[in-house]
Z-matrix of the N, CA and C atoms (Angstrom, degrees):
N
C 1 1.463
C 2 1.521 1 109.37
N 3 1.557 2 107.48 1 123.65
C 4 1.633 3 99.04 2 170.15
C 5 1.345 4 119.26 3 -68.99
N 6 1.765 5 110.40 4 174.60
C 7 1.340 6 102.74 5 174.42
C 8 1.594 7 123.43 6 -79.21
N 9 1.194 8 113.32 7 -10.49
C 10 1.881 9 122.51 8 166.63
C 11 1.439 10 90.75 9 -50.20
N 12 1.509 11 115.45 10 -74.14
C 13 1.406 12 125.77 11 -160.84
C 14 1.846 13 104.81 12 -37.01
N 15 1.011 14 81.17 13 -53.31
C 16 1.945 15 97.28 14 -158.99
C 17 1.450 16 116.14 15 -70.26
N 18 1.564 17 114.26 16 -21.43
C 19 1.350 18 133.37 17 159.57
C 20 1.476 19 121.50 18 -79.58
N 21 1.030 20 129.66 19 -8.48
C 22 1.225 21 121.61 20 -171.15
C 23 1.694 22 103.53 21 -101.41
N 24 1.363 23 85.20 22 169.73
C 25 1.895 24 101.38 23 -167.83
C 26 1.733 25 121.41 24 -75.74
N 27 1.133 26 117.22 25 132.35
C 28 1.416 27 100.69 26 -152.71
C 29 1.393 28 101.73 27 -125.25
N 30 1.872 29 98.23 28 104.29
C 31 1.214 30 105.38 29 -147.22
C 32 2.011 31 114.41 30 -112.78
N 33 1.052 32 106.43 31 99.15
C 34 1.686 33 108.60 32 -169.28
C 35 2.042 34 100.95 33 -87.01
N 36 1.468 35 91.30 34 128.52
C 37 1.770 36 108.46 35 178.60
C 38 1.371 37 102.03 36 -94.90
N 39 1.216 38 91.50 37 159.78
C 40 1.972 39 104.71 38 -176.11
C 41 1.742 40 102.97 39 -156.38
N 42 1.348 41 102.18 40 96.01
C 43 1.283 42 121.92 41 164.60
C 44 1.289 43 133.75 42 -161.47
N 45 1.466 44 127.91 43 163.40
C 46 1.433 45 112.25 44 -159.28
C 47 2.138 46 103.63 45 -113.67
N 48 1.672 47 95.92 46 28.50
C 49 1.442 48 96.98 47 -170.23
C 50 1.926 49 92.22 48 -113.17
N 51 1.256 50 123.24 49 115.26
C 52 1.041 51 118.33 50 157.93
C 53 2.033 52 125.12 51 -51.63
N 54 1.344 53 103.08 52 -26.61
C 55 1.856 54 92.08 53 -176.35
C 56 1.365 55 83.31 54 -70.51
N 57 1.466 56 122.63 55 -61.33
C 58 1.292 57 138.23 56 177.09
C 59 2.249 58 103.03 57 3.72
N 60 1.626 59 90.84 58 -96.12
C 61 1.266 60 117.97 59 -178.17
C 62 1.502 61 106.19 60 -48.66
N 63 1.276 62 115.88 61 -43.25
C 64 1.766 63 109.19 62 153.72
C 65 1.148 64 121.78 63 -49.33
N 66 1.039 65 128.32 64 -63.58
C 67 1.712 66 135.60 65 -174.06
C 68 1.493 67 104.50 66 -61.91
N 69 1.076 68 135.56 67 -40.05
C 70 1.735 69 141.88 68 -178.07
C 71 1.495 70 109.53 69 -53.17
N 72 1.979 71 103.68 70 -55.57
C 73 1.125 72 119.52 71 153.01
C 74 1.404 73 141.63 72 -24.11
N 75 1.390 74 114.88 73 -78.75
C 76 0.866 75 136.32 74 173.45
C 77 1.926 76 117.85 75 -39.56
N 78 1.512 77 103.70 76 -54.77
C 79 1.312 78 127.92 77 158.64
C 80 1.618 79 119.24 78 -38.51
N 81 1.134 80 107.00 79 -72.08
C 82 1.784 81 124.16 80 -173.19
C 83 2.165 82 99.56 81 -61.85
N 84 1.332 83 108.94 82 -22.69
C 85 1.430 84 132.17 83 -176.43
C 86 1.724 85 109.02 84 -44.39
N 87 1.379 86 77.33 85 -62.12
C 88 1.827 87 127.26 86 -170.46
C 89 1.646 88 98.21 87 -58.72
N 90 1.076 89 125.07 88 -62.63
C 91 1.654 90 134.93 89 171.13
C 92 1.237 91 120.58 90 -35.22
N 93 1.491 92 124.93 91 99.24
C 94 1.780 93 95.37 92 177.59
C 95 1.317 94 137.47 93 -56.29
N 96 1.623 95 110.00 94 -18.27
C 97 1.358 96 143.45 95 -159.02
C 98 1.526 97 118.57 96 -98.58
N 99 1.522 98 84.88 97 2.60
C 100 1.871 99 92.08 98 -176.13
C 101 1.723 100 107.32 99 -141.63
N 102 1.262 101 91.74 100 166.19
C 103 1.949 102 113.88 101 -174.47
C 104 1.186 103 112.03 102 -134.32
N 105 1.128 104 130.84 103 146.71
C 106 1.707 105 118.55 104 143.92
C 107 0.899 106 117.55 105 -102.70
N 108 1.547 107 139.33 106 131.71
C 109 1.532 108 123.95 107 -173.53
C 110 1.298 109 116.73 108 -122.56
N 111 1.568 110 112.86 109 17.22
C 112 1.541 111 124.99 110 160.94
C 113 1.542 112 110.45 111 175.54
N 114 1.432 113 88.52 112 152.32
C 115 1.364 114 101.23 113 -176.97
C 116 1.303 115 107.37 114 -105.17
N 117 1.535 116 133.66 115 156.19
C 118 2.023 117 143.58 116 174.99
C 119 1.697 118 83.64 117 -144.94
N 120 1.690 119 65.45 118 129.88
C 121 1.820 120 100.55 119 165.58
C 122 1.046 121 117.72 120 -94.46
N 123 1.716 122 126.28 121 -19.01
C 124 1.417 123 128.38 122 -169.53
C 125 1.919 124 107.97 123 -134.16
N 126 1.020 125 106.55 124 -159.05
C 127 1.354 126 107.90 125 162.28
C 128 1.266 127 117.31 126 -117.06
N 129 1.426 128 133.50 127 20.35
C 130 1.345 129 129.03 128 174.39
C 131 1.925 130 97.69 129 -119.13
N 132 1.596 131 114.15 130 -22.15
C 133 1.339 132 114.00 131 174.65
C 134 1.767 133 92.03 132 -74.75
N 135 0.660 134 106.96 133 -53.25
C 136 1.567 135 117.68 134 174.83
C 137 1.427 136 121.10 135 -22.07
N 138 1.364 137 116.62 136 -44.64
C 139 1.947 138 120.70 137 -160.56
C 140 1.580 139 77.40 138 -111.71
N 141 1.197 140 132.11 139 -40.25
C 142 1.784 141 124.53 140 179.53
C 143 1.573 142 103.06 141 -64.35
N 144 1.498 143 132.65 142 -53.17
C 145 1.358 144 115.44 143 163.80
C 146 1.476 145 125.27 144 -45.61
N 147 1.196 146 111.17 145 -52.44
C 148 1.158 147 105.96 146 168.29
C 149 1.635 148 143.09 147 -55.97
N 150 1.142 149 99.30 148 -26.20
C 151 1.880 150 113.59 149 169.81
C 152 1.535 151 102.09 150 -78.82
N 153 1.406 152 116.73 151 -61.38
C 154 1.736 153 113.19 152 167.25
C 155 1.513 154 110.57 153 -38.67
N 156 1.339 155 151.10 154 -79.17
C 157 1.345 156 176.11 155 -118.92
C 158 1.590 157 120.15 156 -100.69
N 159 1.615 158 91.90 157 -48.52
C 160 1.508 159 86.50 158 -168.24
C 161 1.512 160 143.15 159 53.55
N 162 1.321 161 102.71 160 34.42
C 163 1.659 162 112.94 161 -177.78
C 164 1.597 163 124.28 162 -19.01
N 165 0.839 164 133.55 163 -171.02
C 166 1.206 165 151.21 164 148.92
C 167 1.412 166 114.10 165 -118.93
N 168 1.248 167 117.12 166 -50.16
C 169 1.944 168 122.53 167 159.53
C 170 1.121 169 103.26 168 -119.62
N 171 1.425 170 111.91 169 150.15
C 172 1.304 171 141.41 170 172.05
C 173 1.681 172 118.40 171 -103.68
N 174 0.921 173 134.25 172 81.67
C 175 1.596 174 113.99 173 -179.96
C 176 1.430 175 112.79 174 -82.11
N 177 1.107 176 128.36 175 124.49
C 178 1.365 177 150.02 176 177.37
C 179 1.504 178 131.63 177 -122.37
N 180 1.709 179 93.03 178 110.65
C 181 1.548 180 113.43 179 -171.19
C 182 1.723 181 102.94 180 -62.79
N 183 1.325 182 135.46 181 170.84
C 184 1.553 183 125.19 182 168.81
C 185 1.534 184 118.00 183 -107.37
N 186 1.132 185 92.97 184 -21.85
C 187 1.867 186 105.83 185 167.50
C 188 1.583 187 112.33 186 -80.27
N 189 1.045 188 121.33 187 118.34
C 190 1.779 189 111.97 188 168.06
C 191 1.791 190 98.50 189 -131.45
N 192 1.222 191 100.30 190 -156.59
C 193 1.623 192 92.51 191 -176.68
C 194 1.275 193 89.72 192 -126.03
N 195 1.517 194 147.97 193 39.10
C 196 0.994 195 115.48 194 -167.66
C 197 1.406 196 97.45 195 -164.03
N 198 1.267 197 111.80 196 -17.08
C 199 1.389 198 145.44 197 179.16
C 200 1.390 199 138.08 198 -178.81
N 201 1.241 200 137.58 199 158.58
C 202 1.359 201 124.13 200 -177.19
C 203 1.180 202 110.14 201 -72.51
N 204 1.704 203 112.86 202 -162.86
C 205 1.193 204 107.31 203 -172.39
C 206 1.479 205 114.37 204 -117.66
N 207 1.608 206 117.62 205 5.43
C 208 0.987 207 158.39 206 157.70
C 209 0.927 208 128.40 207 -53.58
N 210 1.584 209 99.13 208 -50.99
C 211 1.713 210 116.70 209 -169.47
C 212 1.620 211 90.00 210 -105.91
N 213 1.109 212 127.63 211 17.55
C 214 1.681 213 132.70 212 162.59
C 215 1.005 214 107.99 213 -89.18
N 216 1.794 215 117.57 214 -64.43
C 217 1.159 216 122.64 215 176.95
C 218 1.567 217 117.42 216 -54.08
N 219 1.323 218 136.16 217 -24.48
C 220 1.445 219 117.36 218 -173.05
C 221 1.495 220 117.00 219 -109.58
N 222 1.608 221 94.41 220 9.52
C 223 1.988 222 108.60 221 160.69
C 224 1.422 223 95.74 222 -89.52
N 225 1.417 224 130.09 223 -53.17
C 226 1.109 225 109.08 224 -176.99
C 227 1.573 226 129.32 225 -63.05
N 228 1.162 227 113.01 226 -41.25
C 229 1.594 228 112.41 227 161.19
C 230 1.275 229 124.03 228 -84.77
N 231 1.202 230 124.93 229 19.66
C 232 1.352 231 129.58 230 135.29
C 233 1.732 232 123.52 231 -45.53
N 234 1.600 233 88.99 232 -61.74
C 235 1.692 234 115.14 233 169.62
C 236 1.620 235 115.68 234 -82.97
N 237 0.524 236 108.38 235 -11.83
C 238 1.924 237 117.51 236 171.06
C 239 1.288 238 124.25 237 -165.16
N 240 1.781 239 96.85 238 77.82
C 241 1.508 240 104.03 239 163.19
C 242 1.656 241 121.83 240 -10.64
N 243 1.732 242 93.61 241 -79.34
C 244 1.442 243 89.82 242 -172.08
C 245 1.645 244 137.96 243 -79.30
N 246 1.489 245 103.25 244 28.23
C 247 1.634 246 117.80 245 -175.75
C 248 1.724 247 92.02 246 -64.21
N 249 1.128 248 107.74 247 150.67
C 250 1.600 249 133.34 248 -160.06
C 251 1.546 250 85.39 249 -119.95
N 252 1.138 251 124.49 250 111.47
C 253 1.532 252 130.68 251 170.52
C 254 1.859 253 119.48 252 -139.77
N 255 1.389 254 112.08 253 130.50
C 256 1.050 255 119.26 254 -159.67
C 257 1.659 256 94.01 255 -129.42
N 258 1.756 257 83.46 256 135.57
C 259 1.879 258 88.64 257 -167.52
C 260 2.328 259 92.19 258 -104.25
N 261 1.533 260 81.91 259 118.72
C 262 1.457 261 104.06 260 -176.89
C 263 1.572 262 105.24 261 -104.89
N 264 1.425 263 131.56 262 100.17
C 265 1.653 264 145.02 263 -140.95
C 266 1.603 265 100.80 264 -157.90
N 267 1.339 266 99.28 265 158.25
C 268 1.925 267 125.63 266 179.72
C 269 1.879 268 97.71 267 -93.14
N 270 1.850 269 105.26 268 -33.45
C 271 0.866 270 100.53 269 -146.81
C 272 1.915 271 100.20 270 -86.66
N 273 1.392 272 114.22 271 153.90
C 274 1.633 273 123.68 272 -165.23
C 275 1.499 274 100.02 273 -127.33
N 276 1.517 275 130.57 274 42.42
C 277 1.091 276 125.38 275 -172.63
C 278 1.687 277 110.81 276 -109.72
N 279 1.171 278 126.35 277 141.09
C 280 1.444 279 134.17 278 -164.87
C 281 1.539 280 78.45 279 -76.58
N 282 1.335 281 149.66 280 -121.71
C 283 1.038 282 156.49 281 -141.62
C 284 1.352 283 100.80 282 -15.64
N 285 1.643 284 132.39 283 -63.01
C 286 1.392 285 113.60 284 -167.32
C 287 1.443 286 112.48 285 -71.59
N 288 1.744 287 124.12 286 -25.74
C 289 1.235 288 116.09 287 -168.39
C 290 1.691 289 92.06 288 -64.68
N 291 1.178 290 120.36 289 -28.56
C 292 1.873 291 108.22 290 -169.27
C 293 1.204 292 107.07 291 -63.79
N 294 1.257 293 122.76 292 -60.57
C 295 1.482 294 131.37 293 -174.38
C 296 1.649 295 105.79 294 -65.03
N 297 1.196 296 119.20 295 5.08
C 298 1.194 297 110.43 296 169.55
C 299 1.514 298 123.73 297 -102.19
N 300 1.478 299 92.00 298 -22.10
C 301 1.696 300 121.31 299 164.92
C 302 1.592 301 118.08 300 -65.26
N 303 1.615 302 97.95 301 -57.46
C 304 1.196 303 88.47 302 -178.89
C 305 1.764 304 124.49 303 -72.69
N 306 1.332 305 83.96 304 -16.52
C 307 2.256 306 78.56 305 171.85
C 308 0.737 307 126.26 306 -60.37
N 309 1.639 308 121.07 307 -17.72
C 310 2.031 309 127.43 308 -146.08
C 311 1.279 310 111.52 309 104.75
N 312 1.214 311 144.08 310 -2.27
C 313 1.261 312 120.95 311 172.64
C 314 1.381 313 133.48 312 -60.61
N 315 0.913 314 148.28 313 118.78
C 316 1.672 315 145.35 314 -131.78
C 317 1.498 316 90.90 315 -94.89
N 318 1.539 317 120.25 316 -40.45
C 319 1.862 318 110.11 317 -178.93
C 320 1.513 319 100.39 318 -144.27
N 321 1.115 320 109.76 319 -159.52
C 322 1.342 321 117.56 320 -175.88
C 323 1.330 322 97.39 321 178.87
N 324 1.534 323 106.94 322 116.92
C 325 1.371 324 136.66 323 -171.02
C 326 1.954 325 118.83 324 -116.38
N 327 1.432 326 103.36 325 146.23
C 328 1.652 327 81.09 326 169.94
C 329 1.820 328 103.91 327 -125.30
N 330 1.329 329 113.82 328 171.01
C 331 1.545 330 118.67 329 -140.82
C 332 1.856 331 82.80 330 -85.34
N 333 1.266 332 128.16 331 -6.55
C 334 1.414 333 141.50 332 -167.12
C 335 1.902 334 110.82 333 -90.67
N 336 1.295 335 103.21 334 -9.18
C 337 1.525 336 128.51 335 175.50
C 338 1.448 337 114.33 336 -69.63
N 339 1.494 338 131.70 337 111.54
C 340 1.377 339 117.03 338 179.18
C 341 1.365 340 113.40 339 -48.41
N 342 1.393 341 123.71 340 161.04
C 343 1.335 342 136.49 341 173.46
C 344 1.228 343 124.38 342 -51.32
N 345 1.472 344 108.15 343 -40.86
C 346 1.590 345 113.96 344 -167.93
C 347 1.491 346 99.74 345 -73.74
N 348 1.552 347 117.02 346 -20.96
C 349 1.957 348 118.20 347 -178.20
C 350 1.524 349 106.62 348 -61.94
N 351 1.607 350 94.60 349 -51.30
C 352 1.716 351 108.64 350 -166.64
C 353 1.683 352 91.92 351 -52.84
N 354 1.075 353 101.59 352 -72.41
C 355 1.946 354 105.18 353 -164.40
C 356 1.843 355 95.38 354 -29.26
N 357 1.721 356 113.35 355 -73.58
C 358 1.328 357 116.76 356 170.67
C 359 1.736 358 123.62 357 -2.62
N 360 1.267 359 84.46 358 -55.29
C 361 1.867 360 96.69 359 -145.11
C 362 2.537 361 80.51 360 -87.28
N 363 0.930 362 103.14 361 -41.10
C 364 1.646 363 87.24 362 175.76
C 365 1.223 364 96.37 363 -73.81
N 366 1.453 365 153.31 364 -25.21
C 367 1.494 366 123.48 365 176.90
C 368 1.380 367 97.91 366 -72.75
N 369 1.310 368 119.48 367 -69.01
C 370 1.908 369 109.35 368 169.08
C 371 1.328 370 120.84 369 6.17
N 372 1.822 371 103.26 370 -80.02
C 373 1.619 372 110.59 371 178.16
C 374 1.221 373 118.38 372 -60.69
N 375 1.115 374 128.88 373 -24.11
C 376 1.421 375 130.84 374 -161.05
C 377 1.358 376 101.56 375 -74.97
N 378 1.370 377 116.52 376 -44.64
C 379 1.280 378 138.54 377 173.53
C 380 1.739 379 136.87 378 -51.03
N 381 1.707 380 80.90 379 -19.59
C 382 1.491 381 102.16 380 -179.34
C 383 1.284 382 126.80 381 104.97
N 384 1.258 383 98.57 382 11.12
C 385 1.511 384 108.90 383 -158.39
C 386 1.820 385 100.79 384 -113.44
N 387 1.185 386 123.15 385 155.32
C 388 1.431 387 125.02 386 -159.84
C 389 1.914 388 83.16 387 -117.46
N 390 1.479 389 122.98 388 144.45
C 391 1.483 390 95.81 389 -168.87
C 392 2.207 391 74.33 390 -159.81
N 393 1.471 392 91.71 391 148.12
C 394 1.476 393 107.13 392 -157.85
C 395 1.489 394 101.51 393 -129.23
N 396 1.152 395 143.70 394 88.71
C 397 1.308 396 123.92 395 -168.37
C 398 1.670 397 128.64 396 -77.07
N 399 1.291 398 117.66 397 135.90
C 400 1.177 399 111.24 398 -167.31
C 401 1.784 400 141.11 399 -28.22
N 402 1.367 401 84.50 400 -33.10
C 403 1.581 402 106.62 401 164.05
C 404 1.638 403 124.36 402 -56.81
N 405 1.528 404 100.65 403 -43.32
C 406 1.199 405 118.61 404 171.06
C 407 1.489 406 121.61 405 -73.20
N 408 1.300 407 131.07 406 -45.96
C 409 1.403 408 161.80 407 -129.04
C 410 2.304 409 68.62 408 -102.79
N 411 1.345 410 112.26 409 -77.17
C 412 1.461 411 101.49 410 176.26
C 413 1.561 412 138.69 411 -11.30
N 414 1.286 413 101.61 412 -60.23
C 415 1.318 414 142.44 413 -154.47
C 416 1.714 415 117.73 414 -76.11
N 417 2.104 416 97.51 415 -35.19
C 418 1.104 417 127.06 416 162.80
C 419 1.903 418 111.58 417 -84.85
N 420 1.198 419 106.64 418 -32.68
C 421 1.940 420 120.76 419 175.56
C 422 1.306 421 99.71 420 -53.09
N 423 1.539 422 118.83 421 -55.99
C 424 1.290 423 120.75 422 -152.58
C 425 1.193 424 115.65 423 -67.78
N 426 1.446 425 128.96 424 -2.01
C 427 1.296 426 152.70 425 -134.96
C 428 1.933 427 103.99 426 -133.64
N 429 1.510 428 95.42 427 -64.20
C 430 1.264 429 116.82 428 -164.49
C 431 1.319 430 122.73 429 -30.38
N 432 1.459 431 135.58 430 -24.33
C 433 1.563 432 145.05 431 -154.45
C 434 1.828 433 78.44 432 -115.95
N 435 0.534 434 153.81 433 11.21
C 436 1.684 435 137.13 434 -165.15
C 437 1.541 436 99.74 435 -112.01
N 438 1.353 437 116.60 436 148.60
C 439 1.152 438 127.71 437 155.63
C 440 1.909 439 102.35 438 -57.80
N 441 1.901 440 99.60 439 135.87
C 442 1.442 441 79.90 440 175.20
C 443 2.227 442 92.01 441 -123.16
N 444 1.152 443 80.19 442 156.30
C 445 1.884 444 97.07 443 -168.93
C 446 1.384 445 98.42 444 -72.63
N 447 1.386 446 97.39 445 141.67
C 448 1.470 447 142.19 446 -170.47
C 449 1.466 448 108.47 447 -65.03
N 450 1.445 449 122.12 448 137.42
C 451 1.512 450 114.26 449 176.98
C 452 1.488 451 112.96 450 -60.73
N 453 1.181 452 113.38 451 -6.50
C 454 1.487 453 109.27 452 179.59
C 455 1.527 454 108.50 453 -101.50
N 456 1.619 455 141.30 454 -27.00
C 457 0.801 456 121.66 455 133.36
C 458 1.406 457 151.64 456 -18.60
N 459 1.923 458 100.82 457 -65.54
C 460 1.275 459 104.10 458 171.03
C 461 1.542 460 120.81 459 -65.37
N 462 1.587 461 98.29 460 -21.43
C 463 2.178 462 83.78 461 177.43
C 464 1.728 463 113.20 462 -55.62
N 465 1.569 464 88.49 463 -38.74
C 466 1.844 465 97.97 464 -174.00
C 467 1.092 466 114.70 465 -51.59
N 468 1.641 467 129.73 466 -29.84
C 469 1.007 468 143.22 467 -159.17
C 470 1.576 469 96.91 468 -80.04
N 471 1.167 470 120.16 469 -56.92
C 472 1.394 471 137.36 470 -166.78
C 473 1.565 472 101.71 471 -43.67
N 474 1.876 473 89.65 472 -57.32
C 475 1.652 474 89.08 473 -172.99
C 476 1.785 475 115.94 474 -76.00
N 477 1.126 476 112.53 475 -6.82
C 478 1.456 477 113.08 476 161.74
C 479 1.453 478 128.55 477 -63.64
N 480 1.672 479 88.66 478 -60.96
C 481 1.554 480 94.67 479 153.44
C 482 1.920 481 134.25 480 -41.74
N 483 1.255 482 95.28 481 -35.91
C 484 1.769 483 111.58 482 -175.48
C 485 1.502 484 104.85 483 -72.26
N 486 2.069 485 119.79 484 -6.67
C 487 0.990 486 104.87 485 -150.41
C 488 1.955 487 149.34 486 76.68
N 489 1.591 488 94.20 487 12.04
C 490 1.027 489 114.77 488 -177.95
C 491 1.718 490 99.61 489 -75.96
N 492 1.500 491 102.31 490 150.85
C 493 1.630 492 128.95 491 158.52
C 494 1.496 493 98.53 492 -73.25
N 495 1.725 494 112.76 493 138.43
C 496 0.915 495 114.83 494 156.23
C 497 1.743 496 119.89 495 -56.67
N 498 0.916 497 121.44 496 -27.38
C 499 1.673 498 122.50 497 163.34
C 500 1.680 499 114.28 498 -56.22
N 501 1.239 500 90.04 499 -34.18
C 502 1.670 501 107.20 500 -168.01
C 503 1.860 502 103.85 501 -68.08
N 504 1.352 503 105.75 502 -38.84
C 505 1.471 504 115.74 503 -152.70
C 506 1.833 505 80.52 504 -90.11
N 507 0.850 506 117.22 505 -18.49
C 508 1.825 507 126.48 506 -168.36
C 509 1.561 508 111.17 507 -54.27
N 510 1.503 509 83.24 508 -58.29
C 511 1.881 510 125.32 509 -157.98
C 512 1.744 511 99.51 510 -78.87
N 513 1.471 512 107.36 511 -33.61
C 514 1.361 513 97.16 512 -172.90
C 515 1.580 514 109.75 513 -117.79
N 516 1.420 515 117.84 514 21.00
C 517 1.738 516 127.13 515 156.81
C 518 1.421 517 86.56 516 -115.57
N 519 1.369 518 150.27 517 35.88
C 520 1.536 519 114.81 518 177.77
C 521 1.508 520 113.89 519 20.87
N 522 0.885 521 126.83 520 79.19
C 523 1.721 522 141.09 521 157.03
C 524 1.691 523 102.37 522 -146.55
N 525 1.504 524 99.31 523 163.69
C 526 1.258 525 123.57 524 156.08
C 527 1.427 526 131.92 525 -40.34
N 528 1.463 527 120.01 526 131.19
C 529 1.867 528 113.76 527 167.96
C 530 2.011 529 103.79 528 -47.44
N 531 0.976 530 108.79 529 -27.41
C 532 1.656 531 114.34 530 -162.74
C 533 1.214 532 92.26 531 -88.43
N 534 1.542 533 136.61 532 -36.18
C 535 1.155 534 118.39 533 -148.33
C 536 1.918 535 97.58 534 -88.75
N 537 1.150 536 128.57 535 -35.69
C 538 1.366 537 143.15 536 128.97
C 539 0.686 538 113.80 537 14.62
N 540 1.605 539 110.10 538 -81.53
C 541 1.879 540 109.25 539 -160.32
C 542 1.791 541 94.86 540 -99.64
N 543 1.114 542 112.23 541 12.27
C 544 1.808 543 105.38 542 154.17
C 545 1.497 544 106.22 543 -86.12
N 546 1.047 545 124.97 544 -54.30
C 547 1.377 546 127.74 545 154.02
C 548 1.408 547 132.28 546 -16.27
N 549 1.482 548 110.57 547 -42.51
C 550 1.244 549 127.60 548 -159.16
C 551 1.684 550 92.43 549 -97.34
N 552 1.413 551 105.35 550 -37.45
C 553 1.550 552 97.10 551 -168.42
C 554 1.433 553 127.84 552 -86.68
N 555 1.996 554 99.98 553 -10.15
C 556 1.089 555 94.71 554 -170.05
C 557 1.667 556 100.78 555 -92.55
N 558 1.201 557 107.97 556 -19.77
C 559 1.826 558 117.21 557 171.46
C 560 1.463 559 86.23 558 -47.97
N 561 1.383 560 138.24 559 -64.59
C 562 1.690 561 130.83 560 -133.44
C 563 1.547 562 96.99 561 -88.28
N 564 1.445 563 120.04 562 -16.38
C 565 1.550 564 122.46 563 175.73
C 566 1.693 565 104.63 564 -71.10
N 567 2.017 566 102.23 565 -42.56
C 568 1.609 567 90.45 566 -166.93
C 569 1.601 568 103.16 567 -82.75
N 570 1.283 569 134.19 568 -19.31
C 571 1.400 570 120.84 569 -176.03
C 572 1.357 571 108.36 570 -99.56
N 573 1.947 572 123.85 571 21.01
C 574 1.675 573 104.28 572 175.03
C 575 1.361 574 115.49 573 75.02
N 576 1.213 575 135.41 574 22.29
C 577 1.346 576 138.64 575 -132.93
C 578 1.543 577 88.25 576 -120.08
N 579 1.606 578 129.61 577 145.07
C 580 1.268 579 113.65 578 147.09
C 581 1.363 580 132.91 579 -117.35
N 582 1.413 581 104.36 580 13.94
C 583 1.326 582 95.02 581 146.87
C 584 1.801 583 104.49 582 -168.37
N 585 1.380 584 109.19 583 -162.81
C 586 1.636 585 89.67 584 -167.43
C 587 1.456 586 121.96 585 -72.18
N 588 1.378 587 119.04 586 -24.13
C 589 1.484 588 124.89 587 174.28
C 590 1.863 589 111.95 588 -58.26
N 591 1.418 590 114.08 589 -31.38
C 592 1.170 591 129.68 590 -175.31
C 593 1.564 592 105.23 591 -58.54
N 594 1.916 593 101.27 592 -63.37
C 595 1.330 594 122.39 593 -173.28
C 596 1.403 595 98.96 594 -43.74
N 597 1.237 596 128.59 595 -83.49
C 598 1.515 597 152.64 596 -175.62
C 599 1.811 598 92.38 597 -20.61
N 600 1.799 599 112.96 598 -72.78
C 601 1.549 600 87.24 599 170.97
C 602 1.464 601 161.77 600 -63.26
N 603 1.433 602 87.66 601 -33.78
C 604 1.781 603 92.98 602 146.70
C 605 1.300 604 145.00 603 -69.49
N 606 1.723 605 99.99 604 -14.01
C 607 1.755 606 91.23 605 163.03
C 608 1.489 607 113.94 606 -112.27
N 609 1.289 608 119.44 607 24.34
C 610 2.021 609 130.48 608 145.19
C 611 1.758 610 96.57 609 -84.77
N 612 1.331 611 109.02 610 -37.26
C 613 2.157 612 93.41 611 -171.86
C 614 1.939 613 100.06 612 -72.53
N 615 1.274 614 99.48 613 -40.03
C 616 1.343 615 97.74 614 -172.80
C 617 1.815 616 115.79 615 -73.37
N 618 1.336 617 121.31 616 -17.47
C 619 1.355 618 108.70 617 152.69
C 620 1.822 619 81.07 618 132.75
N 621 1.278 620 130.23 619 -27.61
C 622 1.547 621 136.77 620 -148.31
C 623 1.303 622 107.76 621 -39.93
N 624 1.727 623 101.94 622 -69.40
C 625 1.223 624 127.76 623 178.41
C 626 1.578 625 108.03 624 -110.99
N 627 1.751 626 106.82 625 160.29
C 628 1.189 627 126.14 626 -175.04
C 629 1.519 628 115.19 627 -110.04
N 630 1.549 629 110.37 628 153.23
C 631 1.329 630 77.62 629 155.75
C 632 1.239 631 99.97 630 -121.36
């Protein structure tokens, strides 16, 4: 192996879009300093490439079919703390960029980013460096001064969303009918909301909750 070969960045994709995995390609191609040395379609080909491979970057889509991309990233750093993984997504939602932060993800990129950033932002990580792009860094600002809702909030939310009775959401948190719709109101105070159907959609646009 030469030393070009042996120096360069060794870079495994994870997505379930073939133009996608073409275009990533094509990109990392272009780099003298970089490789890809496998591609995952899912998130279980995904943590098996990765134990075979051993990346140096990881790019990681958040949609897979099989699992998130979330719950990729924190099997894989389960097994390798220090895997360097960068979540490469359509999606621009404050809720997932957090939870993507808080797992380990070193950046968080969207697929709408010129090429020459993406290449950028894996020498960044590679480097050691945790790197947020301005676009992103926004997205989390716009947010930042706000009260943000309580894990017990957001369950309520879930079950609102699910169509739950406030009796319903009662019976299956052991809490109160009252304690509920305190729940309910203080979610609709922190998202601007006016009433609970409102709440429920702005925190699926904002990334909070899923469905």
């Amino acid at each position: 192996m030469n030393d070009k070969i042996r120096n360069q960045i060794r870079v495994l994709s994870v997505d379930d879009h073939p133009l996608v995995h073409e275009g990533i390609e094509t990109v990392i191609n272009r780099q003298s300093d970089m490789q890809i040395v496998a591609h995952a379609w899912t998130g279980r080909e995904a943590i098996k490439c990765f134990g075979e491979q051993k990346p140096d970057i990881t790019l990681m889509d958040l949609r897979l079919p099989d699992m998130s991309g979330i719950e990729a990233v924190v099997a894989i750093r389960a097994e390798f703390p220090e895997a360097r993984i960068i979540i490469l997504t359509t999606f621009e939602c404050e809720g997932e960029i957090q939870r993507a932060l808080a797992v380990g993800a070193r950046s968080y990129i969207l697929k709408s980013m010129p090429p020459n950033e993406m290449a950028e932002t894996i020498r960044q990580v590679h480097a050691g460096k945790k790197r947020i792009p301005p676009q992103v860094a926004a997205i989390l600002a716009e947010y930042l001064s706000e009260d943000a809702l309580t894990e017990r909030e957001l369950e309520v939310l879930k079950m609102v969303m699910a169509g739950n009775r406030n009796r319903d959401i009662a019976n299956h948190l052991f809490i109160s009918g009252e304690t509920v719709k305190a729940h309910i109101k203080h979610a609709m105070e922190k998202l601007g909301a006016m009433d609970r159907t409102q709440a429920v959609t702005i925190a699926l646009r904002r990334g909070l909750i899923q469905l």
